[in-house]
N, C-alpha and C positions, 0 to 999 in steps of 0.2 A: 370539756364535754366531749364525749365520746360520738364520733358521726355515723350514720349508717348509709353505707353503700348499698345501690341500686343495682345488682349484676344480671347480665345480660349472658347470651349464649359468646359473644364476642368478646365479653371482660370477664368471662369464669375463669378458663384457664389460667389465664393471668394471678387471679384473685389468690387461687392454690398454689401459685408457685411462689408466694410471699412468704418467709421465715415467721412463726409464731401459731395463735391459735385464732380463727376466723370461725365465726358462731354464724351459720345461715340461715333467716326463716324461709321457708317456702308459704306461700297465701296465696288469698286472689279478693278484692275488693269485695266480692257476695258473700264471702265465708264471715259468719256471727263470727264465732272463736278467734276467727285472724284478729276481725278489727276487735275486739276484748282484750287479747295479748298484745295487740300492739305498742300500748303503753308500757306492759313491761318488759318489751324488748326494749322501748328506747332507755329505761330506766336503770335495765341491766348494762348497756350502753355507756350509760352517764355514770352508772357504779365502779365499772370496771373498763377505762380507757384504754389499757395497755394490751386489751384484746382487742380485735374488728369486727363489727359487727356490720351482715349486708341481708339483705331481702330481694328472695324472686319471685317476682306475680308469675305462677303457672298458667294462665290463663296467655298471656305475652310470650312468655317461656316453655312451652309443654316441649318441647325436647331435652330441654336442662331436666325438667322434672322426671321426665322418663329414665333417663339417662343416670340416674340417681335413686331412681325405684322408687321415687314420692307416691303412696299411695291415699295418704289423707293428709288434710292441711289441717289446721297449721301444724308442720315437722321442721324441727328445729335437726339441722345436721352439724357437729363439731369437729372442724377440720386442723389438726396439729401440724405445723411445716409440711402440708401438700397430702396430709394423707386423714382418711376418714377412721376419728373415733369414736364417734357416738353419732346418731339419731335419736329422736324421740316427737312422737306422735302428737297431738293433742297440747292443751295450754299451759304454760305453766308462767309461777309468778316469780319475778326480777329476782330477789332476794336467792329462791331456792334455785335457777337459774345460775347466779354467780357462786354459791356451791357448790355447783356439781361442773362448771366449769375450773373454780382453784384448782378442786380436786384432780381433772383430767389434763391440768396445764401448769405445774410448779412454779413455785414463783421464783426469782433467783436466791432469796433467803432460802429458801425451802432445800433448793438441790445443794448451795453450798453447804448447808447442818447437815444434810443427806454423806456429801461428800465428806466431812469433817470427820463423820461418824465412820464411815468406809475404812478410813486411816485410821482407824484409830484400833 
């Protein structure tokens, strides 16, 4: 099962400078939508281990969130080996979630048939 990390302005940096793909929510305990989506962050979590998955309450954090241009919660940001490829606003469900995460992070079957193909 896939855990989710708690990130702090003290364990961000850190966070980004880990090889792979890290899925962030931003929330905050008041926000309807956060706690709704919640479950299916943890579920996108549990579907797909091989990514990290962590959450920052802006409320605790409002300089991360600043700092990141969060303008509305829940925003999910998708961070590839240290560098920001996606955001996205508003809820969305586990399933379509790990969609849109394969697609923005290959899997190593993926870039080898990628690469096979290159040579050929």
């Amino acid at each position: 099962m896939g855990t989710i990390q708690t990130l702090t302005e003290d364990t961000f940096a850190n966070a980004l400078e880990q090889p792979g793909v890290l899925v962030v929510d931003f929330w905050a305990p008041w926000c309807g939508p956060c706690r709704a989506m919640a479950p299916q962050f943890e579920r996108a979590a549990q579907l797909r281990p091989q990514y990290r998955f962590a959450k920052v309450n802006v409320d605790e954090q409002p300089a991360l969130a600043g700092e990141l241009q969060i303008r509305s919660i829940p925003t999910l940001v998708v961070v590839r080996d240290g560098h920001v490829v996606g955001a996205s606003p508003g809820a969305i469900g586990a399933e379509q979630l790990v969609a849109v995460l394969d697609q923005l992070a290959p899997t190593p079957e993926s870039e080898t048939a990628f690469a096979e193909g290159a040579a050929r």
